[in-house]
Kinemage of the C-alpha trace (Angstrom):
@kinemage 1
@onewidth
@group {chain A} dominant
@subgroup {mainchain}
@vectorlist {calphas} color= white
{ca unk a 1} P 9.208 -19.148 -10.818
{ca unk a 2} L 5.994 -17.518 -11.911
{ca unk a 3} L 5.759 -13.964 -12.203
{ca unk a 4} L 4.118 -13.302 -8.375
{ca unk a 5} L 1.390 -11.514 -7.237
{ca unk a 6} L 1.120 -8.053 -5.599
{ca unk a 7} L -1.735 -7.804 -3.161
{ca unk a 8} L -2.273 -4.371 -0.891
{ca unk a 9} L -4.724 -4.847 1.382
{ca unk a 10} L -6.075 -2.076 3.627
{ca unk a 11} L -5.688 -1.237 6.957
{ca unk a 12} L -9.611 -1.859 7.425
{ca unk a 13} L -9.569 -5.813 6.614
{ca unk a 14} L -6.855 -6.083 9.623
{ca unk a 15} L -8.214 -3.998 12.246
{ca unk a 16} L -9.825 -6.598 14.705
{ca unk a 17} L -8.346 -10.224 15.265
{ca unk a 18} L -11.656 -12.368 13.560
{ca unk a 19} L -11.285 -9.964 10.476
{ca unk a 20} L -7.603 -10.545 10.388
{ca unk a 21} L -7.813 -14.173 10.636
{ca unk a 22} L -10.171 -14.435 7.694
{ca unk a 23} L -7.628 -11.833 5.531
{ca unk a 24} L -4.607 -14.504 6.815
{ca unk a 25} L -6.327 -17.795 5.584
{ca unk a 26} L -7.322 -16.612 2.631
{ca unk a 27} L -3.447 -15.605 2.195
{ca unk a 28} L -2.108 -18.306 3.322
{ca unk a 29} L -4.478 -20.634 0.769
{ca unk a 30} L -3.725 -18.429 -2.510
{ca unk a 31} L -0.333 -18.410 -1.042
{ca unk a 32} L 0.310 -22.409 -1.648
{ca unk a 33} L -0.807 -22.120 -5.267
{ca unk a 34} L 1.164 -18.871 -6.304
{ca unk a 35} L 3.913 -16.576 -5.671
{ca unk a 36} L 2.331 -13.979 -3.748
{ca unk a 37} L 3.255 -10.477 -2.105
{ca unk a 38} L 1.604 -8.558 0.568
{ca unk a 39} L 2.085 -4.934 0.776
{ca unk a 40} L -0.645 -3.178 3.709
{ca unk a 41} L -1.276 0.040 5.051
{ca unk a 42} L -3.175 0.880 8.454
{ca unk a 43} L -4.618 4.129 8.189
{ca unk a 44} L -7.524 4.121 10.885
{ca unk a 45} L -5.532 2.440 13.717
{ca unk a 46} L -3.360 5.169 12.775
{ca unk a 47} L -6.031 8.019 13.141
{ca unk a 48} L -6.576 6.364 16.344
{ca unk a 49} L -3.372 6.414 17.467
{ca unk a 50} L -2.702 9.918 16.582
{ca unk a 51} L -6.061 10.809 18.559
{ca unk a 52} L -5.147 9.087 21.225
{ca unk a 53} L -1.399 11.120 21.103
{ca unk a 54} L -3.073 14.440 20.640
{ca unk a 55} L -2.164 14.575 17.232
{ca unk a 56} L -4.299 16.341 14.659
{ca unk a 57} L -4.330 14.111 11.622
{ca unk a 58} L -3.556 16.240 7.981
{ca unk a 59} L -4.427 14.931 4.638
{ca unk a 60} L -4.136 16.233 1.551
{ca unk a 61} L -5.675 14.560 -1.880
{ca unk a 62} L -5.622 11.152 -0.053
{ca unk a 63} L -1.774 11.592 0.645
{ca unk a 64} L -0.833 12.006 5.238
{ca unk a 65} L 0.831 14.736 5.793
{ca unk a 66} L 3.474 13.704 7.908
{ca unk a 67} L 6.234 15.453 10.621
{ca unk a 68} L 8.140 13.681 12.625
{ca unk a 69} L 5.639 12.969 15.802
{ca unk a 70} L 3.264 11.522 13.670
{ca unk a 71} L 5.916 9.760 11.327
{ca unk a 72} L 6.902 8.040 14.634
{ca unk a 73} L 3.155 7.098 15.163
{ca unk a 74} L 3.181 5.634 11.656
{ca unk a 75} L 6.257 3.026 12.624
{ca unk a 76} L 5.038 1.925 15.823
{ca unk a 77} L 1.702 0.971 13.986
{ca unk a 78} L 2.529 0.043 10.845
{ca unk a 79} L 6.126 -2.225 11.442
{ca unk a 80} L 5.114 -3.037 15.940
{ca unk a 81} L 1.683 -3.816 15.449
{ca unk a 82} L -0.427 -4.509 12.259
{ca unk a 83} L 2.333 -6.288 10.137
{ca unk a 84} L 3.652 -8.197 13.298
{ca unk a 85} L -0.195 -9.882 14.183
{ca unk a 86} L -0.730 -10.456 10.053
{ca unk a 87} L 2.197 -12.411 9.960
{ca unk a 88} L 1.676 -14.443 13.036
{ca unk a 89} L -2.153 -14.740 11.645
{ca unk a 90} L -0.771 -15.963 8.082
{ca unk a 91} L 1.290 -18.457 9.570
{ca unk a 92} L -1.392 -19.933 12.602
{ca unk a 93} L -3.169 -20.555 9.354
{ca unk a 94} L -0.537 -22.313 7.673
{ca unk a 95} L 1.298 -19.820 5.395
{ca unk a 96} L 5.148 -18.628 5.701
{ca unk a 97} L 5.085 -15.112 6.025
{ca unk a 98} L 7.952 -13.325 6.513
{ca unk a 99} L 7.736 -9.625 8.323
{ca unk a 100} L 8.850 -6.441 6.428
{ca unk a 101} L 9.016 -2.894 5.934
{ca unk a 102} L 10.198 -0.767 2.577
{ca unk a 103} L 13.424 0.237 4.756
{ca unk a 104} L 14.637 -3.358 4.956
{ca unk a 105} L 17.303 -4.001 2.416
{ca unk a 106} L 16.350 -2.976 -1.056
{ca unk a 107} L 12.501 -2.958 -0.656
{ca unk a 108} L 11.486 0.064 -1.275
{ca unk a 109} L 14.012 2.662 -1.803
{ca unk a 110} L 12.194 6.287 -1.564
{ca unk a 111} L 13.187 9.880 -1.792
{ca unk a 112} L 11.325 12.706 -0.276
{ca unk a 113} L 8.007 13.413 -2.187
{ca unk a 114} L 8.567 16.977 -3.254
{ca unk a 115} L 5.695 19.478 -2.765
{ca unk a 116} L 2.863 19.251 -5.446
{ca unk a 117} L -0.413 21.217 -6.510
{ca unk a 118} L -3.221 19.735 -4.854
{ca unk a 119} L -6.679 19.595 -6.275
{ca unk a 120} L -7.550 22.450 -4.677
{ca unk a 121} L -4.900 24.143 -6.695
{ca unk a 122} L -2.792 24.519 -3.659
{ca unk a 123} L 1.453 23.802 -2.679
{ca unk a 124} L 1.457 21.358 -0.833
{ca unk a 125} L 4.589 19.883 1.487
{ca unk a 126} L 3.960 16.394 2.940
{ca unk a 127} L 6.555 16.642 5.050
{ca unk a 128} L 8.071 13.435 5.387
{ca unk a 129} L 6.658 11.112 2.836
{ca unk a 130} L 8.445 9.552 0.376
{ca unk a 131} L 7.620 8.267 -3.299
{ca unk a 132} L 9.255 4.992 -4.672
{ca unk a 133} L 12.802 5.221 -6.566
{ca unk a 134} L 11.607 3.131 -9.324
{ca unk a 135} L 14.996 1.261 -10.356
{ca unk a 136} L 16.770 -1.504 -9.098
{ca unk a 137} L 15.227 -5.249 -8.601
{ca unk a 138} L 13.720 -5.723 -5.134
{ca unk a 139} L 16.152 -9.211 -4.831
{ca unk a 140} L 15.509 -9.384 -0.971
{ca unk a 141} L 11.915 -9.547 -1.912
{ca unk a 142} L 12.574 -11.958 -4.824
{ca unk a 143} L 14.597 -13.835 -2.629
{ca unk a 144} L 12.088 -14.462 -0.325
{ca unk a 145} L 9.116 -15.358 -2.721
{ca unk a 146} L 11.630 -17.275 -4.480
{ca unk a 147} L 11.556 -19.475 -1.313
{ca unk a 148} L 7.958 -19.977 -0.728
{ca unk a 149} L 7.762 -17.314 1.746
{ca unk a 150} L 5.150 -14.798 1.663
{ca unk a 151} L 6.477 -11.012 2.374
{ca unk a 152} L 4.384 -8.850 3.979
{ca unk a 153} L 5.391 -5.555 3.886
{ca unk a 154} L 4.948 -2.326 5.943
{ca unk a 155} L 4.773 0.955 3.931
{ca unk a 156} L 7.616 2.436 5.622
{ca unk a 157} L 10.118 3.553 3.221
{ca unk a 158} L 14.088 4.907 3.587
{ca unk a 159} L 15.949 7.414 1.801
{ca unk a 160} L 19.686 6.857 0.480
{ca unk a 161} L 20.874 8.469 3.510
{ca unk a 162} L 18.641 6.142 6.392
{ca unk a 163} L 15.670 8.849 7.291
{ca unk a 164} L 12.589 6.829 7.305
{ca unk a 165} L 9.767 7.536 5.454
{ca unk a 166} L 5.708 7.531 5.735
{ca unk a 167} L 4.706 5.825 2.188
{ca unk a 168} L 1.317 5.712 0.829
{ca unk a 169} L 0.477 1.939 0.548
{ca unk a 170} L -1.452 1.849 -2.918
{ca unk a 171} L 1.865 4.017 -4.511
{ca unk a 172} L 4.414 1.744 -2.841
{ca unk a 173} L 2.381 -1.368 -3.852
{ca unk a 174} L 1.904 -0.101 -7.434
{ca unk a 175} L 5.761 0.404 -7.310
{ca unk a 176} L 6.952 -2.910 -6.177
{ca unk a 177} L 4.319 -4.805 -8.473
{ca unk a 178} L 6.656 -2.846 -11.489
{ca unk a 179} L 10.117 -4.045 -9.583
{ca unk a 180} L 8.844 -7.540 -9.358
{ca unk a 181} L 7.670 -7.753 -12.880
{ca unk a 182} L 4.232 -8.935 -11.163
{ca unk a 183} L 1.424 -10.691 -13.122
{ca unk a 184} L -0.996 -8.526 -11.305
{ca unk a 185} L -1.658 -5.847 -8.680
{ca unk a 186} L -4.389 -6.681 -6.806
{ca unk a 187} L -5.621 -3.443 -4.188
{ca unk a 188} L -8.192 -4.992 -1.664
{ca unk a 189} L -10.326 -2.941 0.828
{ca unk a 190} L -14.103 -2.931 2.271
{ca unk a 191} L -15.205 -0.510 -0.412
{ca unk a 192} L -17.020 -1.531 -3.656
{ca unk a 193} L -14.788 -0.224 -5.728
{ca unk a 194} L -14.930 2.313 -8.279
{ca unk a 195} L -18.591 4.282 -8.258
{ca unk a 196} L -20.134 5.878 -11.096
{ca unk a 197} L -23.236 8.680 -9.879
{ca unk a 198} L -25.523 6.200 -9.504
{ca unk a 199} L -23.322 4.697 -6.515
{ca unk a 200} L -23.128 1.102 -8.615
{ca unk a 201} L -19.779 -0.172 -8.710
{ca unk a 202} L -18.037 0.111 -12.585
{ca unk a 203} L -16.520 -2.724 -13.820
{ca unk a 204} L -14.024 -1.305 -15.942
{ca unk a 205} L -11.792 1.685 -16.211
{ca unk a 206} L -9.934 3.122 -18.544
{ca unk a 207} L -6.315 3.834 -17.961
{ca unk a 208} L -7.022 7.786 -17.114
{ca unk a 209} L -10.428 7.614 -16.277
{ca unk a 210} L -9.793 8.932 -12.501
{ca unk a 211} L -8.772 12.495 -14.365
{ca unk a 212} L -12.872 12.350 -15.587
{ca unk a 213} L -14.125 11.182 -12.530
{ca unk a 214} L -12.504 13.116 -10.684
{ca unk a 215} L -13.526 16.271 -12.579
{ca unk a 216} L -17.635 15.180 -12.149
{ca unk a 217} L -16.356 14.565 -8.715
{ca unk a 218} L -18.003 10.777 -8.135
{ca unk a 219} L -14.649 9.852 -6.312
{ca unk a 220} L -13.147 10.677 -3.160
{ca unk a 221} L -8.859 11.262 -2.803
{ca unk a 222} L -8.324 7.981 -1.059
{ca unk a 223} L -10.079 6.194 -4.354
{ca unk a 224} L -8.304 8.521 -6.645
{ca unk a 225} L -4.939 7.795 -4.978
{ca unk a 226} L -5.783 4.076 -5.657
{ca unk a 227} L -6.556 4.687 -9.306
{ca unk a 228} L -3.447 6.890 -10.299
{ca unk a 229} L -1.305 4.049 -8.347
{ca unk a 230} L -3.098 1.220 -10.536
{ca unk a 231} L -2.472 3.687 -13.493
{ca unk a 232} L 1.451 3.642 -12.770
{ca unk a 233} L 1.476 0.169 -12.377
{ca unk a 234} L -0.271 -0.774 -16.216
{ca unk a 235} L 2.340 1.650 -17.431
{ca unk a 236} L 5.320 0.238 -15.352
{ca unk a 237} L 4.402 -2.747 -17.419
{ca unk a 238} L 2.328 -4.791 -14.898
{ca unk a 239} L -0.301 -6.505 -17.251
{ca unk a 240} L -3.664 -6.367 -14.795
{ca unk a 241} L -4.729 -4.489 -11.933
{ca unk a 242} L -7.936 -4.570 -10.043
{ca unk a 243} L -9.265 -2.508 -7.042
């Protein structure tokens, strides 16, 4: 089998069926001439849900901070809703897709993401959010590539001891891509990509080029969250990735 591809799509291609219909045939088409993942996130139906709960939303450097109410938000969208109507959309248009989350057998294995220095210079707790355990092949994954299925995976993740896990989708996807020995991490959104001052779109990055933007400020957390995942994935050994 050829070595597949990782794409993470945003929550914002899915959001509304027509949108999601044009995200599943395009799937299901690049999915019948290569081995193909799909990792997703769901971020604004999220914020919407959590709005609609009462729930102040928290974010710090890109990254949800997460307790348990909103943690419980994050399943019931992420696994009961979004992945649920991409996969029947993927396969009304043809495709086998096959309906995951990190917590299903060997995914994505995560521990809890200890408290870091934010760009602000604070310590920070997340609460419960979990980074990738970067070991182990993902062979239910594998398996089901293997097979000509397309996995489409929820960025929930669980621990070694079964407590589930908000995961950001651009680290989780970055970390699978390295598992699978992927040909390419592809992160797809409704942004233009990476902006220089000017607003124009680069074309190229090098590998720590976020620290620089960054610094001048010309990217946001969400974009830099994006960029540090692509940079784990190029050194994870994952020969291409492209925002």
């Amino acid at each position: 089998m050829a070595r597949p591809i990782v794409l993470k799509l945003g929550g914002e291609l899915l959001e509304d069926g027509p949108r999601t219909r044009i995200v599943a045939g395009e799937i299901a088409r690049a999915a019948a001439a290569m081995p193909l993942a799909v990792v997703h996130g769901g971020g604004r139906e999220i914020d919407a849900a959590l709005a609609n709960a009462g729930i102040q939303k928290r974010q710090v450097d890109g990254l949800r901070v997460t307790d348990q109410p909103t943690l419980d938000i994050v399943v019931s969208v992420l696994a009961g809703g979004i992945n649920t109507r991409l996969v029947a959309a993927i396969n009304a248009a043809g495709g086998r897709a096959v309906g995951l989350t990190g917590a299903d057998c060997g995914v994505a294995p995560v521990e809890p993401m200890p408290a870091f220095r934010s760009a602000a210079g604070d310590t920070v707790s997340l609460g419960l959010v979990g980074q990738p355990v970067h070991h182990g092949a993902p062979h239910l994954v594998s398996h089901v590539v293997g097979g000509g299925y397309v996995p489409v995976i929820a960025t929930i993740g669980a621990g070694a001891d079964g407590t589930l896990y908000n995961v950001n989708a651009d680290t989780m996807a970055a970390a699978l891509a390295v598992r699978l020995k992927a040909s390419r991490l592809l992160i797809a959104g409704t942004t233009a990509g990476v902006l220089d001052g000017d607003g124009q779109t680069i074309a190229e990055l090098g590998a720590f080029a976020e620290r620089e933007l960054a610094a001048v400020g010309t990217i946001n957390r969400g974009m830099l969250a994006k960029l540090q995942a692509c940079r784990a994935a190029l050194a994870g050994g994952v020969p291409e990735v492209a925002i």
